[in-house]
C-alpha positions as CSV (number, residue, x, y, z in Angstrom):
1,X,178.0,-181.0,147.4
2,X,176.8,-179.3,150.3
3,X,177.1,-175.9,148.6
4,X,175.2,-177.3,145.8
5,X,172.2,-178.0,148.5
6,X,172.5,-174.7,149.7
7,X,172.2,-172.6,146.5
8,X,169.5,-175.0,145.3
9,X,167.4,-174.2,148.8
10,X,168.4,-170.4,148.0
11,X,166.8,-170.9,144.3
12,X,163.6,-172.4,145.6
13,X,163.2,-170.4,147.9
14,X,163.8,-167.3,145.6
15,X,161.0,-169.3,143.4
16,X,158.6,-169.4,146.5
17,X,159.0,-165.9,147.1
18,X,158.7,-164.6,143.7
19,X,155.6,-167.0,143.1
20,X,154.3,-165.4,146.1
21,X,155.5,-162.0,144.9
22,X,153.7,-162.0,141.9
23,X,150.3,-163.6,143.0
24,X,150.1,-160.9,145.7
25,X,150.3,-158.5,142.7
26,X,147.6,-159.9,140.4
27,X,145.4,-160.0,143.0
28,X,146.1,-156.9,143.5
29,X,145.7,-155.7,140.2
30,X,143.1,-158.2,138.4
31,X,140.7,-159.3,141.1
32,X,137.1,-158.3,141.3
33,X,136.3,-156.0,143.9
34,X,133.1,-154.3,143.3
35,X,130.6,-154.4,146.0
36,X,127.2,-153.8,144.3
37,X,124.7,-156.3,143.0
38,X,123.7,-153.7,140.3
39,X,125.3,-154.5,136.9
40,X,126.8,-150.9,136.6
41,X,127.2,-147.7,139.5
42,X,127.6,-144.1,138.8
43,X,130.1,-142.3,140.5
44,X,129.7,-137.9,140.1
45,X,133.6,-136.3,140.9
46,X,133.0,-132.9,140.3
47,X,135.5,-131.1,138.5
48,X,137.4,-129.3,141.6
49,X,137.6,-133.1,143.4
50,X,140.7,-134.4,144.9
51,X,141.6,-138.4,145.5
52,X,139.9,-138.3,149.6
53,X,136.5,-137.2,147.6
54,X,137.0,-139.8,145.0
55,X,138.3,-142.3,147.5
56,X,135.3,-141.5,149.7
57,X,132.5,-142.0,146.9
58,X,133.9,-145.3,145.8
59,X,133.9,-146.9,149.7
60,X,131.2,-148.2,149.5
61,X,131.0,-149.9,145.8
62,X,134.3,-151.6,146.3
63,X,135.3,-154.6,148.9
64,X,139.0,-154.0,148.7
65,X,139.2,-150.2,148.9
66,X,143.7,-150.8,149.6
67,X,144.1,-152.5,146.5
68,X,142.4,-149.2,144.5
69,X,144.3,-146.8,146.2
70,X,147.8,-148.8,145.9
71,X,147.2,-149.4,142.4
72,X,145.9,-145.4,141.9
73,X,149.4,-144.5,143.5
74,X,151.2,-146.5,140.8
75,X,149.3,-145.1,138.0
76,X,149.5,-141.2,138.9
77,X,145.6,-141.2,139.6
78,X,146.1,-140.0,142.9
79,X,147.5,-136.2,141.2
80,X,145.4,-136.4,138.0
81,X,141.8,-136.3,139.3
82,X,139.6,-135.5,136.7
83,X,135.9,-134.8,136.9
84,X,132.7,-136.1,135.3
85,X,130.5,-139.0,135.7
86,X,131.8,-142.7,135.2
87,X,130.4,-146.1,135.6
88,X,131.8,-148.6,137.4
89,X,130.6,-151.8,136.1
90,X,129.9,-155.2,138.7
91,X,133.0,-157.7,138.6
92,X,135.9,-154.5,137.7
93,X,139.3,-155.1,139.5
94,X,141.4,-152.4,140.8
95,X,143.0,-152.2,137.1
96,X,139.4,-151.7,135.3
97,X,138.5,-149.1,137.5
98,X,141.8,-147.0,137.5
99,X,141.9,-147.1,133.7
100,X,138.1,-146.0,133.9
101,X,138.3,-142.7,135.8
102,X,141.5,-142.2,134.0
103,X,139.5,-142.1,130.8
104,X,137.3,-140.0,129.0
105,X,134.2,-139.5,131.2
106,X,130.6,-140.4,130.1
107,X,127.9,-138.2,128.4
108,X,124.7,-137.0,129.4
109,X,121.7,-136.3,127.6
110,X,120.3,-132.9,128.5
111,X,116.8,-132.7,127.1
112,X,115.3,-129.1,127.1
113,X,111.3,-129.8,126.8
114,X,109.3,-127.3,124.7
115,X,107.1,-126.3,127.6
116,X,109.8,-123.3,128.7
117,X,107.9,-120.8,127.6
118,X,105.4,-121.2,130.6
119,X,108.0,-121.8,133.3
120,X,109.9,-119.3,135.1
121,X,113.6,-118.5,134.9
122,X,114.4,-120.6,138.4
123,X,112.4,-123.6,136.9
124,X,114.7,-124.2,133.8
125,X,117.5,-123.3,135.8
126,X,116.6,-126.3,137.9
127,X,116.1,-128.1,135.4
128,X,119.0,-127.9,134.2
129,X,121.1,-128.3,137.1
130,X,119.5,-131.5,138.1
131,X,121.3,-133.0,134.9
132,X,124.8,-131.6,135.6
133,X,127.8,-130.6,137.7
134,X,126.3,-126.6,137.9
135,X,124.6,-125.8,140.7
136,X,121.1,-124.0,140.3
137,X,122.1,-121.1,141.7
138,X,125.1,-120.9,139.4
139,X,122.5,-121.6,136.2
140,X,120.0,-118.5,137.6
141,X,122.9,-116.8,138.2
142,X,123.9,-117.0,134.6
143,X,120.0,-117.5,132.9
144,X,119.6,-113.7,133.9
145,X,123.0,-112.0,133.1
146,X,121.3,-109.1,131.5
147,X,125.1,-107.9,130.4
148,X,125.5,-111.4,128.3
149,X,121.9,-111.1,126.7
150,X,122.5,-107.9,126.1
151,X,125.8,-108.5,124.0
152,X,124.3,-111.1,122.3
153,X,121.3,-109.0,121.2
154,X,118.8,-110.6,123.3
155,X,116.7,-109.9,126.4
156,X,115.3,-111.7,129.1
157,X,111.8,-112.6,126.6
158,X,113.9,-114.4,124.6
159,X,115.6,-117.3,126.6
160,X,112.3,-119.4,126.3
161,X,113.3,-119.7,122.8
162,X,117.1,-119.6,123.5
163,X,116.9,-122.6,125.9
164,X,113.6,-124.1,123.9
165,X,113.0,-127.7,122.9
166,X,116.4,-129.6,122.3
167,X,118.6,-132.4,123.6
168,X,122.2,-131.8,124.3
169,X,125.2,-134.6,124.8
170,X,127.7,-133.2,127.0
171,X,129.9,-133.9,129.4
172,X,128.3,-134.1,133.4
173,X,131.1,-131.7,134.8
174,X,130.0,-128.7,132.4
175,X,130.0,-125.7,133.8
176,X,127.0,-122.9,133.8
177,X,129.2,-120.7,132.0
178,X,130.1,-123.8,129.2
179,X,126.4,-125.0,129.1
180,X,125.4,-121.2,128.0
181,X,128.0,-121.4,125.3
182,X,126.6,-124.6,124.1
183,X,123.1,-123.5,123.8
184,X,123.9,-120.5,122.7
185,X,126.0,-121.8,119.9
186,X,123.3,-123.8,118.5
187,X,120.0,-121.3,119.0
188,X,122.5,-119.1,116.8
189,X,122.9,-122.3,114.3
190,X,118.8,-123.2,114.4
191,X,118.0,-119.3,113.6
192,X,120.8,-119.3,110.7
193,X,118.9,-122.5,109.4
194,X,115.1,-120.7,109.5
């Protein structure tokens, strides 16, 4: 009999533990720890980030930055950093927003507007670089890389054409060298159609 009281007292309090075991974890995991009235924040990891830059530009959306970075740890965030823009939506948990930045990154819209042809080279390049992860310099840089042009059959007259009127969906983290590709791709496509 008194054995029997003892391993029943060892079973609840097993119970008791594992209750509170388990409701540690969930709120861990499942509740809400945003910090922003907004219905949605962006957060911009550039491509070379690591998990302290990350970690740093979530601080202040988030209430409960422990749970994140415990929950990040579990799912191999911490290692796998990957650039790009993502939105962090008012009311995600520790879960939502791992499996977010996990994820495929959003788009942006890069809308080239026909008036080009009257602006200077360092003008669309900051154009440009106001919209993504490249850095002006690094757009100049590449917007006047007479060797390219050259290959491609085209000089420094032409890139008011090249980078004329058009809208783009691409990733935020795309490089200078990737965006030239891109428009370059599809000024050869629009001249194939003419």
């Amino acid at each position: 009999m008194y054995i029997r009281k003892i391993l029943i007292g060892i079973l609840i309090t097993g119970i008791v533990i594992g209750f509170f075991v388990i409701y540690n974890i969930t709120q861990t995991i499942f509740k809400p720890i945003t910090a922003f009235n907004n219905e949605e924040a962006y957060i911009h990891i550039p491509s070379d980030a690591d998990f302290l830059f990350v970690q740093k530009e979530l601080k202040p959306l988030l209430t409960d930055t422990e749970s994140f970075v415990t929950l990040a740890k579990k799912k191999g965030y911490i290692e796998n950093v990957k650039g790009g823009k993502y939105i962090i939506r008012k009311g995600m948990n520790s879960n939502d927003i791992v499996k977010t930045l996990q994820g495929k990154s959003e788009l942006v819209k890069i809308t080239l507007p026909a008036s080009h042809e009257l602006k200077m080279i360092k003008e669309i390049a900051r154009d440009i670089s106001i919209q993504i992860e490249a850095s002006e310099a690094e757009m100049h840089e590449i917007l006047i890389d007479t060797v390219y042009l050259n290959e491609k059959g085209y000089g420094l007259k032409d890139l008011q054409y090249i980078y004329g009127a058009h809208t783009y969906t691409i990733p935020w983290n795309t490089s200078a060298e990737e965006f030239r590709s891109i428009v370059y791709k599809n000024y050869e496509k629009r001249k194939q159609r003419q």
